[in-house]
C-alpha positions, 0 to 999 in steps of 0.5 A, a space after each residue: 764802447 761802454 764796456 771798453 770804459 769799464 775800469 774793471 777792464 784795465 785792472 784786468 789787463 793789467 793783471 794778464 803779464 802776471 801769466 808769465 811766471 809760468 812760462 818757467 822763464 827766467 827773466 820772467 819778471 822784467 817783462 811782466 814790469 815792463 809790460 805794465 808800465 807800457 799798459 799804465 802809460 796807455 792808461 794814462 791817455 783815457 780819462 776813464 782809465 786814468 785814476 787805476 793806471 795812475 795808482 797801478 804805475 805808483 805802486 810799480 815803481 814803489 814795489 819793483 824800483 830798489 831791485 833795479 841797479 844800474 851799477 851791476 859790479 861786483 865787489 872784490 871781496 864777493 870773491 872771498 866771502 858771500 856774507 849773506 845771499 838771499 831772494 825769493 824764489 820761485 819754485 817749491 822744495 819739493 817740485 822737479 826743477 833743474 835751477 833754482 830761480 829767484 827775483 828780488 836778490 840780495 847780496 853782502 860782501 864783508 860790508 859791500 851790499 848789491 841788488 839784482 832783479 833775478 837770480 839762477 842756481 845751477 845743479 840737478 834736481 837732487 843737489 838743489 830740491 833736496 836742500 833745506 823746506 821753502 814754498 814758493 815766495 818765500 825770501 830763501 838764503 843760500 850759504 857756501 855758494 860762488 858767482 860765476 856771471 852776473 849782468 845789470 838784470 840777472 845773476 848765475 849762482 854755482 853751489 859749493 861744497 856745504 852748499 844749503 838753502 834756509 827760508 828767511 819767511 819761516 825764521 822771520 814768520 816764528 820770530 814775528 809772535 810776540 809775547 802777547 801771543 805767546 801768553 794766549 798759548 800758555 793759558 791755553 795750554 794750563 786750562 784747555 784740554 788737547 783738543 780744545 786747546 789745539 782749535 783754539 791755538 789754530 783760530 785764534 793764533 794761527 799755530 795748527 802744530 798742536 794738531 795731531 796728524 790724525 786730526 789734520 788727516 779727518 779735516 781734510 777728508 771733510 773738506 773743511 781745512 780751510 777753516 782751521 786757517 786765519 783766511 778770508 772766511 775769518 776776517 769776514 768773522 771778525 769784522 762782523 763780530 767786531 762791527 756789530 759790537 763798535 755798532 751796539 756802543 756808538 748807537 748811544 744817541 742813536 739818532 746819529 747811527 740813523 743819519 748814517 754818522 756812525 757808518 764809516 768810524 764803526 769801519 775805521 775802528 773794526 778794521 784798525 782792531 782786525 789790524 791790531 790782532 794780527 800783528 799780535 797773532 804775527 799776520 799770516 800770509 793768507 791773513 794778510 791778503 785778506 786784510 788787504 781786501 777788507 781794507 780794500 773793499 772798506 775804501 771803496 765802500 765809503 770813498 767810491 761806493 759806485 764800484 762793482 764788487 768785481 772792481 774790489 776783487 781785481 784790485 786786490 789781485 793786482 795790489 798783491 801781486 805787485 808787491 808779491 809777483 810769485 803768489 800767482 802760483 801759491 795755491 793758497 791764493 789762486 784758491 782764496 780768489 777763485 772762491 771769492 770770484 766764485 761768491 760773487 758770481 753765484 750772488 745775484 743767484 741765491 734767495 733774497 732776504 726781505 724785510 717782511 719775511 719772517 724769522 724762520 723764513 729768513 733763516 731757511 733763506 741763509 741756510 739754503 744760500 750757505 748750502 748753495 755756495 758751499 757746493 758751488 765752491 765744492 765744483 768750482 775750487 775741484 781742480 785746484 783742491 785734488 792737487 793739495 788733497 788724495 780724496 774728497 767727500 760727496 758730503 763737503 758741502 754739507 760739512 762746511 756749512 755745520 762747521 762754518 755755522 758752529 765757527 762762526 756763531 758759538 766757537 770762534 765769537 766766544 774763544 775771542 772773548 777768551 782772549 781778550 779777558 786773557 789779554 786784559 789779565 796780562 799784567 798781573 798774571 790773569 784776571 778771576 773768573 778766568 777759569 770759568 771763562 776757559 771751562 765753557 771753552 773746554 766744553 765748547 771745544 769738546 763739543 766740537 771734537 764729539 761733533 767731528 766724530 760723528 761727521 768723520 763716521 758718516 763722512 767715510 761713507 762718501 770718500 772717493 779719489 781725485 782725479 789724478 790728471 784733468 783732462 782736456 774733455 774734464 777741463 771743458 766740462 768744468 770751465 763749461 760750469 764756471 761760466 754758467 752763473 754768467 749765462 743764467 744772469 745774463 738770462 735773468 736779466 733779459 727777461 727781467 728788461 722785457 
């Protein structure tokens, strides 16, 4: 019975009708909403479910009511000309699909505006898959197109001559950098080397096009692409790195920090700065819902601290999917979860530091835990990895905590500064000292590229081919590990009790 009252249940639950986008059906979406309504409306029953299913129902309604309009007529004028139609889509450009489907439309007719839940084009896969780059979630418009149906919940499209699909996400995603943005690159660009200058772009405004194919071709093969992409592991970065420094200057006095007074302005500050930053670097898809988390986890940290982090990350899942149903099958978020899921169940597992332990002890400590979830992850994300990837190294695990470490303590905290000093010079063009400041982060860089090399030498040595299906016999063995974190706590903690 005291599971049952676990609120970690109930956001679960409520997280299962997300499944059916996979059932390739096209009303989908209205019976994943309706079914959690019916959940939240239970919910509200149970005083212990009460305050989740009260917040999950608000953002139902929120999130999903706009879509739905009861005046299903379509204008006159829609006969004549299709101003604009657009929603988001639910399959890849380059998947097989026979119709295109979409939820969320929209639809103008010279002046005349409508709303639909869900939409389906005709055509083969050629005439369709073949037109214009979108990802799945992304708000696509289509042009040259005629309305054949529609009903109070869907509407058929039927493509015309000239018929072409363009995605609004990416129009909007390069109209989003700003010109504070767009001055960090061209400083960069000015002092930084090639190399240097296309990490630097990458980490700290999210643009990975001055990459060279080569580049991008030996960071996959090390397993360490994720790093070169504003994630979660970056937050993570940036607010360490920004909470440390808000920490240092409101430790004057420091008897209020020793109260504990100065905790929850120091959260306050970092995140909002986090916040700041992205907007400037245009907040990336994957930056987004990592900030989500942060805000997230900030929130229960100082407001309902008794919850597990399990809590945290479930209700993240389902604040994203509400707003976003489609991400459920980006594989960008199923491997940003499923790595997070993956930390947590291995943390109660890794070795615990303690106050009398000694500097290199406590160093030999996170060495040994950063290696231990590196290759936890390295098992744990394969099925989903050999889908994105040809080849995987045996050597990742070791790749991902020298390149993580070098990110996170020298790179990444020292390239921030750069752009801050950047910044601070915007308006008169740059600050002096600058060059000095860019030369450390040219050798810094080229530091980095000479390390790559080397890794990229010896990591040739451990390449294999994925899997090129999974099997029933390779899923069991895999879902057989991921359930072994649970088993050995579980075991843990018996003999603990006895």
């Amino acid at each position: 019975m005291e599971r049952l009252r676990n609120p970690i249940l109930f956001v679960v639950v409520l997280l299962l009708p997300f499944l059916l986008f996979y059932t390739g059906w096209r009303y989908w979406w209205l019976c994943q909403i309706l079914l959690q309504i019916i959940i939240c409306l239970v919910g509200l029953f149970f005083s212990f479910w009460r305050f989740p299913a009260l917040a999950a129902l608000v953002l139902l309604i929120v999130f999903n009511s706009p879509w739905f309009d009861l005046n299903n007529d379509i204008p006159d004028t829609c006969g004549q000309q299709i101003d604009h139609f657009s929603g988001i889509v639910d399959n890849d450009h380059d998947e097989e699909f026979n119709k295109l489907r979409m939820i969320k439309v929209e639809c103008w007719c010279r002046g005349k505006f409508r709303r639909w839940p869900t939409a389906e084009v005709e055509g083969s896969d050629d005439r369709v898959g073949s037109v214009g780059w979108f990802r799945r979630g992304d708000r696509i418009q289509l042009k040259h197109i005629s309305i054949r149906g529609h009903g109070p919940f869907a509407v058929d499209i039927r493509p015309e001559s000239r018929f072409s699909i363009s995605s609004i996400t990416y129009r909007q995603r390069i109209l989003a950098r700003g010109t504070h943005l767009l001055y960090i690159q061209k400083k960069a660009r000015y002092y930084l080397g090639e190399f240097p200058a296309s990490v630097y772009k990458a980490l700290v405004t999210a643009d990975r096009s001055s990459l060279t194919l080569d580049w991008k071709k030996r960071i996959s093969e090390l397993g360490i692409t994720h790093l070169f992409a504003i994630s979660g592991m970056h937050i993570g970065i940036l607010y360490l790195w920004f909470a440390l420094a808000i920490r240092w200057l409101l430790s004057f006095p420091i008897a209020r920090v020793e109260q504990g007074t100065g905790v929850l302005l120091t959260d306050l500050i970092s995140i909002s700065t986090i916040f700041v930053f992205l907007q400037i670097i245009g907040m990336p898809i994957s930056a987004e819902r990592s900030f989500i988390m942060l805000a997230w986890w900030g929130l229960m940290r100082h407001f309902l601290g008794w919850q597990p982090l399990w809590f945290i990350l479930c209700g993240t899942a389902a604040i994203i999917l509400l707003a976003s149903p489609t991400a459920i099958g980006q594989k960008s978020f199923q491997l940003s979860f499923l790595s997070v899921a993956g930390i947590i169940q291995i943390l109660p597992l890794l070795p615990q530091r303690h106050l009398r332990d000694s500097k290199w002890k406590a160093f030999l400590k996170v060495v040994l835990s950063s290696l231990a979830i590196s290759l936890w992850l390295f098992v744990l994300t394969m099925p989903l990895v050999s889908q994105l990837a040809e080849q995987f190294s045996l050597i990742t695990p070791f790749n991902n905590v020298i390149h993580i470490f070098y990110l996170t303590f020298i790179f990444l905290p020292y390239a921030l500064l750069v752009a801050l000093f950047t910044l601070l010079g915007m308006p008169w063009g740059g600050l002096p000292g600058e060059i000095y400041l860019y030369s450390v982060l040219n050798l810094l860089g080229k530091f980095w590229e000479y390390l790559l090399n080397i890794n990229s030498e010896l990591n040739h040595l451990f390449l294999f081919n994925h899997l090129n299906s999974w099997h029933i016999g390779t899923l069991l063995i895999w879902m057989l590990i991921l359930t072994s974190p649970f088993l050995i706590g579980q075991r843990i903690r018996k003999k603990q009790k006895k």
